[in-house]
DOVO-230005 format. One record per residue (C-alpha): x, z, y; residue in three letters. Coordinates in steps of 0.2 Angstrom, whole numbers, padded with zeros to 4 digits, always signed. Layout:
<pts>
XZYALA...
</pts>
This chain:
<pts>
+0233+1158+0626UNK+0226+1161+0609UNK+0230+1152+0594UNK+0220+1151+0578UNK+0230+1147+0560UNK+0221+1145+0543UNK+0231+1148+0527UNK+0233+1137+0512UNK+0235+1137+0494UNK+0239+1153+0485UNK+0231+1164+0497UNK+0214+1167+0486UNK+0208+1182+0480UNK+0192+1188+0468UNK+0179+1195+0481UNK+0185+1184+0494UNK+0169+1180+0506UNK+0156+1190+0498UNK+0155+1202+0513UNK+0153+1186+0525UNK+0138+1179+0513UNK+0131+1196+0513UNK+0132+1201+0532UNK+0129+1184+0540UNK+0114+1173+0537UNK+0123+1157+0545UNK+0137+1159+0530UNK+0126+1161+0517UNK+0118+1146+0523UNK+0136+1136+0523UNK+0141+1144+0506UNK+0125+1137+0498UNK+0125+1119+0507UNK+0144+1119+0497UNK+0137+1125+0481UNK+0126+1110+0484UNK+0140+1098+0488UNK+0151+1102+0476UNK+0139+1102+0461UNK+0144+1120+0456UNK+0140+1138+0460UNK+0159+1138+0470UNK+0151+1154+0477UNK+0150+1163+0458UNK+0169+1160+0456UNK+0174+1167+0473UNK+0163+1183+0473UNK+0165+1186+0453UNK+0178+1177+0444UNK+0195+1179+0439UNK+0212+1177+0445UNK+0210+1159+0431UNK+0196+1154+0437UNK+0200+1154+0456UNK+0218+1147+0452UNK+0211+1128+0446UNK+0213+1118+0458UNK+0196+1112+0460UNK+0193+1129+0462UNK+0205+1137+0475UNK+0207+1121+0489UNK+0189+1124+0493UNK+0189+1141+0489UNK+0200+1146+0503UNK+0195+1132+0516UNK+0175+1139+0515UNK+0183+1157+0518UNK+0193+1150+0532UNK+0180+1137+0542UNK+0164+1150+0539UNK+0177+1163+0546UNK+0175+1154+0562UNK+0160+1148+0562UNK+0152+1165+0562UNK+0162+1172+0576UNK+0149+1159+0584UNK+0154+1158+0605UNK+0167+1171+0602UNK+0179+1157+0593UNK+0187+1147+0608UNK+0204+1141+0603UNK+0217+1135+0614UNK+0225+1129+0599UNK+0224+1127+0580UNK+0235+1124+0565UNK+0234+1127+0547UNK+0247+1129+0533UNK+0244+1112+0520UNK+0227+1113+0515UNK+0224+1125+0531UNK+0227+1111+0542UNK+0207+1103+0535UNK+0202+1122+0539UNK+0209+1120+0559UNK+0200+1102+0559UNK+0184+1107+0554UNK+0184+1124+0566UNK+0192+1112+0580UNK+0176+1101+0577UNK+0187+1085+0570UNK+0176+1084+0556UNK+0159+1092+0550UNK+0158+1106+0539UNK+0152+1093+0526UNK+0165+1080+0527UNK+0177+1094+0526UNK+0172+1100+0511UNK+0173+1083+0502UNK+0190+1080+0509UNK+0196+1096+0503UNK+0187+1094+0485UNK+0193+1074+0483UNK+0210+1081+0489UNK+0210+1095+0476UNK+0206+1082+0463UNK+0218+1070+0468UNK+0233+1082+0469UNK+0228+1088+0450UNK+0226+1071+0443UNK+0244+1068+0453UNK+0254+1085+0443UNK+0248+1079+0425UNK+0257+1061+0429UNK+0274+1069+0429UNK+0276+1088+0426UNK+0285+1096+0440UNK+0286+1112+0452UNK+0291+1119+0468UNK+0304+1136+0471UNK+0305+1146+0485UNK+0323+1150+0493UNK+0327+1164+0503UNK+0341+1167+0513UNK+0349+1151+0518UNK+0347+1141+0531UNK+0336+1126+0533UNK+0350+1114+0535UNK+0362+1122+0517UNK+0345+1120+0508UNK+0342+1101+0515UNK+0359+1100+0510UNK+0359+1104+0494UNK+0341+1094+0490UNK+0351+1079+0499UNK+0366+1080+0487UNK+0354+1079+0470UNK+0351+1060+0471UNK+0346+1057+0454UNK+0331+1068+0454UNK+0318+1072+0464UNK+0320+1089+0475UNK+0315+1090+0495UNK+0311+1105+0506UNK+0291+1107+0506UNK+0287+1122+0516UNK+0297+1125+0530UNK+0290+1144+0532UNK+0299+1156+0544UNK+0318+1156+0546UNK+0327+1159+0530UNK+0311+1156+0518UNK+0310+1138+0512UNK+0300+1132+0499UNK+0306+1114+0489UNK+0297+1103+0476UNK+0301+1090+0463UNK+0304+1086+0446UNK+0305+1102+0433UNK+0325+1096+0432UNK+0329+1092+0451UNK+0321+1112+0456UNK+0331+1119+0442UNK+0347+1111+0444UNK+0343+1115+0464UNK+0343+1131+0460UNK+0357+1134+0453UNK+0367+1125+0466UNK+0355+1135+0481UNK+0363+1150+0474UNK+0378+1147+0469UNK+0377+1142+0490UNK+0372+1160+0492UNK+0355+1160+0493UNK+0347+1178+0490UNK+0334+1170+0477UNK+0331+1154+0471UNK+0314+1157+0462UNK+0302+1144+0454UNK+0282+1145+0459UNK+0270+1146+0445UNK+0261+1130+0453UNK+0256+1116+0444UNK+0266+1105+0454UNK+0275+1096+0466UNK+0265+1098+0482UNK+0273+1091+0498UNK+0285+1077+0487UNK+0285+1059+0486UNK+0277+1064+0469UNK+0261+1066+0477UNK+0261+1047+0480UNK+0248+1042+0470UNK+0236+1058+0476UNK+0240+1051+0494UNK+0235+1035+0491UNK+0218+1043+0484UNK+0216+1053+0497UNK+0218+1039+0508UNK+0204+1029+0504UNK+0191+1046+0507UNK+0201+1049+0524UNK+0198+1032+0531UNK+0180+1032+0525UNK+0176+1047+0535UNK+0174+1049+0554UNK+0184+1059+0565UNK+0179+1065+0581UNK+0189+1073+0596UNK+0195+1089+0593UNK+0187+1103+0604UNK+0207+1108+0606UNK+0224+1104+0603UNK+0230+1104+0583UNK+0245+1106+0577UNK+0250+1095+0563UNK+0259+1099+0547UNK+0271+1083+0548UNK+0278+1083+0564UNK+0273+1099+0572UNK+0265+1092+0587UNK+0249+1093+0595UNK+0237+1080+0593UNK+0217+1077+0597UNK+0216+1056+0594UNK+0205+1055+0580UNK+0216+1040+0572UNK+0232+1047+0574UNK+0225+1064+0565UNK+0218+1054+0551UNK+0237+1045+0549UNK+0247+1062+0548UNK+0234+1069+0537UNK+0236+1056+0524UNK+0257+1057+0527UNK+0252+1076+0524UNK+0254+1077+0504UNK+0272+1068+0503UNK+0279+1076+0517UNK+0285+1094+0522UNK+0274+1107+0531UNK+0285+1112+0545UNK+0277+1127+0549UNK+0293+1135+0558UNK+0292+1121+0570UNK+0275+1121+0574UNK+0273+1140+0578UNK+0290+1138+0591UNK+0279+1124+0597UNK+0263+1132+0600UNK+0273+1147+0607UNK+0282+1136+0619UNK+0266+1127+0624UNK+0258+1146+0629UNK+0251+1154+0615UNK+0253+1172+0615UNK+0242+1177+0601UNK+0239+1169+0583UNK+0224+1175+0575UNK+0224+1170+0557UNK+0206+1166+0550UNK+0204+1165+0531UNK+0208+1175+0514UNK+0225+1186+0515UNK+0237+1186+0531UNK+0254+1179+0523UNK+0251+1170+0542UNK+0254+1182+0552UNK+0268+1191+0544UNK+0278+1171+0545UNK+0271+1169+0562UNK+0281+1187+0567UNK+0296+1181+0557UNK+0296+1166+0567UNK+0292+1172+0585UNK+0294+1191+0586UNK+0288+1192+0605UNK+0268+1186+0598UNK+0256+1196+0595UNK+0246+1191+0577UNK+0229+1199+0572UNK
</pts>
């Protein structure tokens, strides 16, 4: 069975999708209805920018969910998903390409989610870290034991990689104590804040409001969903776990054993970059990933 996953965050580069808007009439087509959407030449930034320009928020969650959702679209008859997930802000990329939401409605979601996460990081200045070498329970340990700030696991990625998020003093003192625990590093992200935390609250509740304001329709396909790694295809109960999506942690170990469980054999990862494939490999070595 084959699988299709969609990347988040941080896997943009300069150049990205100029080769599908040259090649294909249908993305050139999508790329320019976004332009029009999003009241800027988003298309400019992604063929010819800099590293800046494509690493503002409003920039980058739009960025790489055009590069993922045209990536499918042009593969026209040949895209037929048994399954689909994506990684945070890949999971509006699967949606879109799953036919949950229109290509339009997408876009707005992801750009009103982008705002809302920015507006979110200047209320209270925070971070995330990424943890290697430790097990998911010592590292949920260790968030558990700081109660007086905020730090929780985030990004559950592969076995032994484990990405937390909170205040500026909860990562740092979790840090300390993750390697004092003996983790192999216990590094801070240059993000500009605490995605995946209760301190995306009041982005949640934004997002909220634009979620419930936009239909949903039954996926073509089972999806995979950040918070609880299960498959779903009810349009309401999609809508509720995206909302619950910002606050809560992206279990991305859990939903690639559950998608291997449930059959799939290959994962192909559509979008910018293949830091998908490479967990997906980590996580179940018997998969093929493409």
């Amino acid at each position: 069975m084959k699988a299709y996953v969609f990347p988040g965050q941080g896997a943009q580069f300069v150049g990205m999708g100029k080769d599908l808007y040259e090649q294909s009439p249908l993305a050139k087509e999508l790329f320019e209805k976004a332009n029009e959407i999003l009241g800027f030449r988003i298309t400019d930034l992604m063929f010819e920018g800099t590293p800046e320009d494509l690493k503002q928020t409003k920039v980058t969650q739009p960025a790489v969910f055009l590069h993922s959702v045209i990536s499918a679209f042009v593969l026209g008859d040949d895209f037929k998903p048994d399954m689909v997930a994506g990684h945070s802000l890949g999971e509006f990329s699967a949606l879109v390409a799953a036919r949950a939401l229109s290509f339009e409605d997408g876009l707005r979601l992801v750009y009103a989610r982008a705002m809302a996460m920015q507006k979110a990081c200047e209320v209270e200045p925070s971070t995330m870290a990424a943890v290697l070498g430790l097990s998911d329970e010592d590292v949920e340990e260790v968030c558990d034991s700081i109660t007086q700030l905020v730090v929780v696991p985030a990004n559950y990625n592969c076995p032994g990689q484990l990405v937390i998020s909170g205040s500026i003093e909860g990562i740092d003192k979790a840090c300390e104590l993750l390697k004092e625990k003996g983790a192999k590093r216990a590094l801070k992200l240059p993000v500009g804040g605490a995605f995946h935390s209760p301190l995306m609250q009041p982005a949640s509740e934004e997002l909220q409001a634009a979620i419930n304001s936009t239909a949903f329709s039954n996926p073509v396909c089972p999806v995979y969903q950040n918070v609880n790694a299960y498959p779903q295809t009810d349009p309401e109960q999609i809508k509720q776990n995206l909302i619950a999506q910002l606050t809560a942690p992206v279990r991305w170990t859990q939903t690639v054993k559950n998608m291997v469980t449930d059959g799939a054999d290959l994962f192909v990862e559509l979008g910018p970059g293949d830091v998908l494939k490479g967990l997906v490999k980590k996580i179940s070595a018997e998969v093929e990933v493409a």
